[in-house]
C-alpha positions in Angstrom: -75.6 41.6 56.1 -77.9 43.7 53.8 -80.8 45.9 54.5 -83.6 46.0 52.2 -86.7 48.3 52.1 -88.9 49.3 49.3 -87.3 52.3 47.1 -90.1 54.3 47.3 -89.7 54.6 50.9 -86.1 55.4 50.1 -86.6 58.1 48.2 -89.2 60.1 50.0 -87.0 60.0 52.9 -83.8 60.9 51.8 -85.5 63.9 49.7 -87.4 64.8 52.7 -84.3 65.2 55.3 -82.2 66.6 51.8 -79.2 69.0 52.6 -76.9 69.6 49.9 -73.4 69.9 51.4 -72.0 67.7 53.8 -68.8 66.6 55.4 -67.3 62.8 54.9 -64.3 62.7 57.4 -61.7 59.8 58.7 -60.0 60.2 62.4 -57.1 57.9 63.3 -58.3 58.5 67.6 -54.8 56.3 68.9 -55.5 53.7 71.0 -59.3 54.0 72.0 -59.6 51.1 74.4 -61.7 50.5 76.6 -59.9 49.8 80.5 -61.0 46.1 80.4 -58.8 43.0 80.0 -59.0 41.3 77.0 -57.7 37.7 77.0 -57.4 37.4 73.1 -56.0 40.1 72.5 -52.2 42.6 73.6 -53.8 45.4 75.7 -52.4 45.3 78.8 -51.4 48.3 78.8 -54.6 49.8 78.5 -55.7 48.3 81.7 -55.8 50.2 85.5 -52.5 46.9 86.1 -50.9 48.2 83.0 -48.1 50.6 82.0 -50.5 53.5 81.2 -52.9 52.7 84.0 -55.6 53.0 82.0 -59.0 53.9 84.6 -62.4 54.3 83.4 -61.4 58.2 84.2 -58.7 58.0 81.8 -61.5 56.3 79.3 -64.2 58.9 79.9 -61.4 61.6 79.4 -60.5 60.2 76.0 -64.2 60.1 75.0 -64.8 63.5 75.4 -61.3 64.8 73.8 -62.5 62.6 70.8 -66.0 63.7 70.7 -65.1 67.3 70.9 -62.9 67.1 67.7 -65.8 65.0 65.6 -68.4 67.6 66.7 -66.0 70.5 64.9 -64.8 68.4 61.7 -66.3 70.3 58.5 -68.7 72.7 60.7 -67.4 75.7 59.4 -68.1 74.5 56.4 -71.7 73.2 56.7 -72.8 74.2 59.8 -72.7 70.5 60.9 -70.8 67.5 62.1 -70.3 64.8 59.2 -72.4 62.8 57.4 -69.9 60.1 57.5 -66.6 59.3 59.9 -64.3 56.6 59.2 -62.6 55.9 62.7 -59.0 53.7 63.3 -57.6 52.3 66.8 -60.6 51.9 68.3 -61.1 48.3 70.4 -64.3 47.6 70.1 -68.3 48.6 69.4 -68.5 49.4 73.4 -66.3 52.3 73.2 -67.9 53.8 69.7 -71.4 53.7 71.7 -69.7 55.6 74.3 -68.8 57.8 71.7 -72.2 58.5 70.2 -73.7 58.9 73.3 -71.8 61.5 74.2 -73.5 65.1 74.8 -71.6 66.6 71.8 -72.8 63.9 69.2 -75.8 62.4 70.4 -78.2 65.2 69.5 -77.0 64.2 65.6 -78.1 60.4 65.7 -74.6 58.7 64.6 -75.0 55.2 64.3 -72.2 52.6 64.3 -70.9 50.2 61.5 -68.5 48.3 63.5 -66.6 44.2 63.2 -64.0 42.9 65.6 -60.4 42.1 63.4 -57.6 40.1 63.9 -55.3 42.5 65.1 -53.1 40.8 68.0 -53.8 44.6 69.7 -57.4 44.5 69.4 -57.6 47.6 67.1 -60.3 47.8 64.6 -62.1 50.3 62.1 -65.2 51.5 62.1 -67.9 53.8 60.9 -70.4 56.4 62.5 -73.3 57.5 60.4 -76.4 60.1 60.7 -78.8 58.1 59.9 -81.2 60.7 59.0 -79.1 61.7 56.4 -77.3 58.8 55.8 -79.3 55.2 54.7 -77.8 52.1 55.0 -77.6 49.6 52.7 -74.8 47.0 52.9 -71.5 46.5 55.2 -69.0 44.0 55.2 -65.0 43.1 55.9 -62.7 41.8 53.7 -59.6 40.2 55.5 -55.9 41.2 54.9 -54.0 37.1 55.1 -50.3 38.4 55.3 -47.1 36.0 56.0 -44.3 36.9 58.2 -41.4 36.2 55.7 -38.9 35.5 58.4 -41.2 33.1 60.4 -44.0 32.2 57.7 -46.4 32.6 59.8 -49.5 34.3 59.3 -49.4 38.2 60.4 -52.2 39.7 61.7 -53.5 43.5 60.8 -56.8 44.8 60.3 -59.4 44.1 58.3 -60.6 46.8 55.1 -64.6 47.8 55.8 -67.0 48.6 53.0 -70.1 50.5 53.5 -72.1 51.1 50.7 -75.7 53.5 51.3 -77.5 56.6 49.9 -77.1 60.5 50.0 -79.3 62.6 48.0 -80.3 59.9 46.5 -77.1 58.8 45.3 -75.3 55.5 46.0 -72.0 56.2 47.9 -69.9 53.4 48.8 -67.1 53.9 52.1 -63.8 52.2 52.2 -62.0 52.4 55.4 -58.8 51.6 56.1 -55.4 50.8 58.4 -52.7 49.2 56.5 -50.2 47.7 58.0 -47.7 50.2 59.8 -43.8 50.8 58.8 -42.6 48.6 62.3 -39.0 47.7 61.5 -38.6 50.4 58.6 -40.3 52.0 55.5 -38.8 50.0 53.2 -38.8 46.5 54.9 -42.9 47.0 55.9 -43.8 48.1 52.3 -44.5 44.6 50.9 -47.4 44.5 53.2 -48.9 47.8 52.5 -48.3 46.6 48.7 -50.4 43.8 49.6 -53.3 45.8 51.1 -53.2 47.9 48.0 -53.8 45.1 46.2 -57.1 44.0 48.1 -58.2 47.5 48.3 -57.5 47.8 44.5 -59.8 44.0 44.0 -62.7 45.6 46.2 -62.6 48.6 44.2 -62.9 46.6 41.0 -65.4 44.2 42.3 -67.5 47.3 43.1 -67.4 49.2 39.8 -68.2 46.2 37.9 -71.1 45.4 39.2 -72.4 49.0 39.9 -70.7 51.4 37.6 -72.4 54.4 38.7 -71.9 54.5 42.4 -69.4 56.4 43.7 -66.5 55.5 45.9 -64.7 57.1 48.6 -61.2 55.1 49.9 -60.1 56.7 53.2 -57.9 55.5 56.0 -54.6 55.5 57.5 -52.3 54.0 54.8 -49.3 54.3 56.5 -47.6 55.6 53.2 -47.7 58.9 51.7 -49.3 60.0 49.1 -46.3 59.9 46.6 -45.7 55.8 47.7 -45.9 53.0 45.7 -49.1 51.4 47.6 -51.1 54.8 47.4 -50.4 55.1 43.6 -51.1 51.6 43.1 -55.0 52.7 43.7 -53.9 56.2 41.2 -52.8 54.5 37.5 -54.7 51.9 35.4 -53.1 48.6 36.2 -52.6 45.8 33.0 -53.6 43.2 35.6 -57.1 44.4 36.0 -58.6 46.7 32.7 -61.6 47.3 34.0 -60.2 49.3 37.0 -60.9 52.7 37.3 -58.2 54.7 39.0 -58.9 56.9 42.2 -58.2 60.5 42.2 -56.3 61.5 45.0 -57.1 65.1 46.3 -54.9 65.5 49.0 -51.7 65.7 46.8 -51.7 69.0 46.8 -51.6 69.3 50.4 -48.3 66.8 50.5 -46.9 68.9 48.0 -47.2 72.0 50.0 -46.1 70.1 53.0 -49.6 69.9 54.8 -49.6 66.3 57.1 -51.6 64.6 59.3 -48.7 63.3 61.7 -44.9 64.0 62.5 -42.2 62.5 63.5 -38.8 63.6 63.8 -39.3 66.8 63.1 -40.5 65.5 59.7 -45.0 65.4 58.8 -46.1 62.9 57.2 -49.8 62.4 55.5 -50.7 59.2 56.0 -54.3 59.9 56.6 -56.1 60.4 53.1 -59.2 60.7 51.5 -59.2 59.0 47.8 -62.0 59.7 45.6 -64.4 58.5 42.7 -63.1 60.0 39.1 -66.8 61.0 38.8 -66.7 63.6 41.9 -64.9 65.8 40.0 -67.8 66.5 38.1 -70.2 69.3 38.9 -73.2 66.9 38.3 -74.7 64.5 40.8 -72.4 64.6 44.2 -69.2 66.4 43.6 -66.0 67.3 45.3 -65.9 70.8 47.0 -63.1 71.0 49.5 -60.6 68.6 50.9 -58.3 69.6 54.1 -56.8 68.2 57.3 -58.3 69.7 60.6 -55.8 70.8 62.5 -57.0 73.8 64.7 -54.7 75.0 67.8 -56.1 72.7 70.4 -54.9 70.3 68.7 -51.9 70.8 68.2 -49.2 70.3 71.8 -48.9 73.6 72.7 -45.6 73.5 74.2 -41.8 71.4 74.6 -40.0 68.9 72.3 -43.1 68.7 70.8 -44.6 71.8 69.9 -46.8 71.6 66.8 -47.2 68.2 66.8 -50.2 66.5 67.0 -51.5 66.5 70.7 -51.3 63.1 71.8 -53.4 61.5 74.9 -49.9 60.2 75.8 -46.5 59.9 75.2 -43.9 57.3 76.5 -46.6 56.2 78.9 -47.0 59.6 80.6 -50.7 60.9 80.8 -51.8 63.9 78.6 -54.9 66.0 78.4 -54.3 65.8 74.6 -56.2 64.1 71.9 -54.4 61.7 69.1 -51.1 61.6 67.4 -53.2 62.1 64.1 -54.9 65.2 63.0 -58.4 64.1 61.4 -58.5 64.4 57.4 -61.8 65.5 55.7 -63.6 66.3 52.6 -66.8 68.3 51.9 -69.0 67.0 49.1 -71.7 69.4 47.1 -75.1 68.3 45.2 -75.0 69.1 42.0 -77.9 69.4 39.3 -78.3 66.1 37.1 
């Protein structure tokens, strides 16, 4: 679907609402469902029958945990909640409304980018935007066809969203991701993330051909780390496409320092990353200023096997006051003079 309205228009109001440093941030929530009953789709146990007895209550509860985390991305920062969130694991558009209507973001006017996938859970990606800030240009999904090499039948996962717009008058383009997980091992699951890379590396291509000067912003959870194959497949120039221009990848500094976004076995992981446009590195036009994960104390279990970890809304079907097993990644972009 595109959205068209006369430049002029476009201009005036972007430099009218102008503020020059904002936050573009990507939140893996963990199973956002709503507590309905979905026929097509495995989530039973997000129902009040199923194993996590999941009540409107229970819904509500997760809404506000989530909201209260989105509300404090970046704001130290800019004084703000994003620009721009990248979301994964939520079910559908119903609970992302319930999301922006809550008290904590609805005074900042987030709208919803949102397309059911194939998922045989029901989980999807999505994007909220500040419109004021934020306008809209283009969205669509490219599907992720994978074959089950043991069965050959089709796998399902979700699909890759693009969202292209403007900020301060400069064309930003949003890739949002969640590649297929590691289910059944690292190393037997990594043909499929291979596969994603691939796509993610054709949209990227697509994109820079036919608008060399926009900038692009790949975010998601990879399921991969920054130092694996399918992450540095979108890092190096490829033979197979010449015209490809790699991603710079800022968070591989925090890897390297041992900074993640999850854990597991007493081992983090940073599967939750933020690749950027070559050209942000610049100090002209929109520019790169500051790239971290969030993770203040409240989010973090306070207590237990799992002290330090993430603060999950559950664990082994036992009801938490917590928030996700991901901590949010973000990074801050500047304005620049031309």
């Amino acid at each position: 679907m595109r959205l068209r309205y006369p430049i002029l228009l476009l201009l005036f109001s972007l430099k009218l609402f102008s503020q020059e440093v904002q936050t573009i941030a990507f939140y893996n929530v963990e199973n956002l469902f709503d507590s309905k009953n979905d026929p097509k789709t495995f989530d039973d146990d997000y129902t009040p029958e199923g194993r996590n007895h999941w009540t409107p209550t229970l819904v509500n509860q997760k809404i506000n945990q989530i909201a209260q985390v989105l509300s404090g991305v970046g704001k130290r920062e800019t004084k703000r909640p994003p620009l721009l969130i990248g979301l994964a694991e939520v079910e559908n558009r119903t609970v992302l409304e319930q999301l922006v209507a809550h008290p904590k973001l609805r005074p900042y006017g987030y709208e919803i980018v949102h397309f059911d996938s194939p998922d045989f859970r029901g989980i999807d990606v999505g994007l909220l935007y500040r419109k004021e800030f934020f306008f809209l240009e283009d969205f669509k999904t490219y599907r992720l066809k994978l074959i089950n090499p043991k069965t050959q039948h089709r796998s399902t996962t979700r699909d890759q969203l693009v969202v292209s717009g403007y900020w301060e008058n400069e064309a930003l383009t949003l890739l949002v991701n969640h590649w297929p997980s590691r289910r059944g091992g690292q190393k037997r699951s990594e043909a499929s993330r291979l596969a994603a890379a691939r796509l993610q590396q054709h949209i990227i291509d697509s994109l820079q051909r036919l608008e060399p000067k926009r900038t692009l912003l790949s975010m998601g959870d990879y399921n991969d780390n920054p130092n694996n194959k399918s992450i540095r497949y979108l890092m190096k120039e490829n033979s197979y496409n010449p015209y490809f221009q790699p991603l710079h990848n800022p968070m591989q500094k925090l890897f390297k320092k041992g900074v993640g976004s999850l854990a597991y076995r007493d081992k983090w992981f940073l599967f939750d990353q933020i690749l950027v446009d070559q050209k942000l590195l610049t100090k002209k036009g929109v520019f790169l200023l500051k790239t971290a994960v969030f993770n203040p104390p409240y989010l973090r279990n306070p207590n237990g096997k799992y002290k330090g970890y993430p603060f999950r809304n559950e664990i082994q079907g036992s009801q938490l006051k917590g928030y996700s097993d991901h901590f949010p990644v973000y990074v801050v972009l500047g304005k620049g003079i031309e």
